[in-house]
C-alpha positions in Angstrom: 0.0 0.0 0.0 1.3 3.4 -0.9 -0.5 6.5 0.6 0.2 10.6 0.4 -2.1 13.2 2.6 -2.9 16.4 1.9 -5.3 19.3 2.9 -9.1 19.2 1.9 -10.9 22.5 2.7 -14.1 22.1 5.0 -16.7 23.8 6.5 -16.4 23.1 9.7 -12.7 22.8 10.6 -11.6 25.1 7.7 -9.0 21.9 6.2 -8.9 17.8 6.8 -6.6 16.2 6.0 -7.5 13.6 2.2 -5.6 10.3 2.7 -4.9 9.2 -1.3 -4.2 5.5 -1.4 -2.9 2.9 -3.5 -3.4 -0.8 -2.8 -1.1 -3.1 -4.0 -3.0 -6.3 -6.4 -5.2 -8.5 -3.9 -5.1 -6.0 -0.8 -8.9 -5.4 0.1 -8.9 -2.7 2.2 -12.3 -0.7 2.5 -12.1 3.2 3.6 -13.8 2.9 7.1 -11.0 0.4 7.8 -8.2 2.8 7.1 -9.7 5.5 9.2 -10.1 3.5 11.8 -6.4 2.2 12.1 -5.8 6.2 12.1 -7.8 6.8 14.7 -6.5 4.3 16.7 -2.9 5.2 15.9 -3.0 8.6 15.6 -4.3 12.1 17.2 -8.0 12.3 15.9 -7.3 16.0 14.3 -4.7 14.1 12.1 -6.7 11.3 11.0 -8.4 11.7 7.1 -11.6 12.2 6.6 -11.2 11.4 3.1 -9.8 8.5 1.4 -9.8 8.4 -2.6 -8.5 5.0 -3.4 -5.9 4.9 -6.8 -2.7 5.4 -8.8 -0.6 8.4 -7.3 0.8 10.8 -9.9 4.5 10.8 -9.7 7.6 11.9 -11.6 9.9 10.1 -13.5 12.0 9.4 -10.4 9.2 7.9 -8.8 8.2 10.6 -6.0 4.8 11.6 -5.6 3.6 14.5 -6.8 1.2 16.2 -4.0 0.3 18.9 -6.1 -1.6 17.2 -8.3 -2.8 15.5 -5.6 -4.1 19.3 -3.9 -6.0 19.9 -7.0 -8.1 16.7 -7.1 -8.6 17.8 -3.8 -9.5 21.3 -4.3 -12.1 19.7 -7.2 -13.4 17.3 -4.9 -14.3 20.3 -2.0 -15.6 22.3 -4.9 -18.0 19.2 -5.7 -19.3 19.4 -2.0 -19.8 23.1 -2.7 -21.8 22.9 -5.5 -24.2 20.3 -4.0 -25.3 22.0 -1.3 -26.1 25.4 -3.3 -23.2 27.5 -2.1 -21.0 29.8 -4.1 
């Protein structure tokens, strides 16, 4: 499993953190599952509320590249915007 984190805007809190995650062939790991071993193992303002399972974008060295990662993000809280009627 490979994983990167980044900042989701939200309403309440003003950002959460958005797990992105990567499961290697035959892994079956469901999203409730990963935020529960978070929350056991981490501070509960840490822990994502948002896990979008897939391939992370990276360069041709292989790191990951998180800004990509902030716009899907970005688009994602946008989404939530739009669907409940706000501007």
């Amino acid at each position: 499993m490979e994983a990167a984190v980044v900042a989701r805007r939200d309403e309440k809190w003003g950002e959460t953190p958005c797990a992105f995650v990567t499961l290697k062939s035959g892994e079956d790991v469901t999203e409730a599952h990963i935020i529960e071993f978070c929350r056991l193992n981490m501070e509960h303002f840490k822990c994502p509320k948002t896990i979008v399972f897939g391939e992370l974008p990276k360069t041709s060295i292989g790191k990951i590249q998180k800004f990509i990662l902030r716009e899907q993000a970005e688009a994602m809280s946008g989404d939530l915007k739009a669907e409940s009627g706000q501007a």
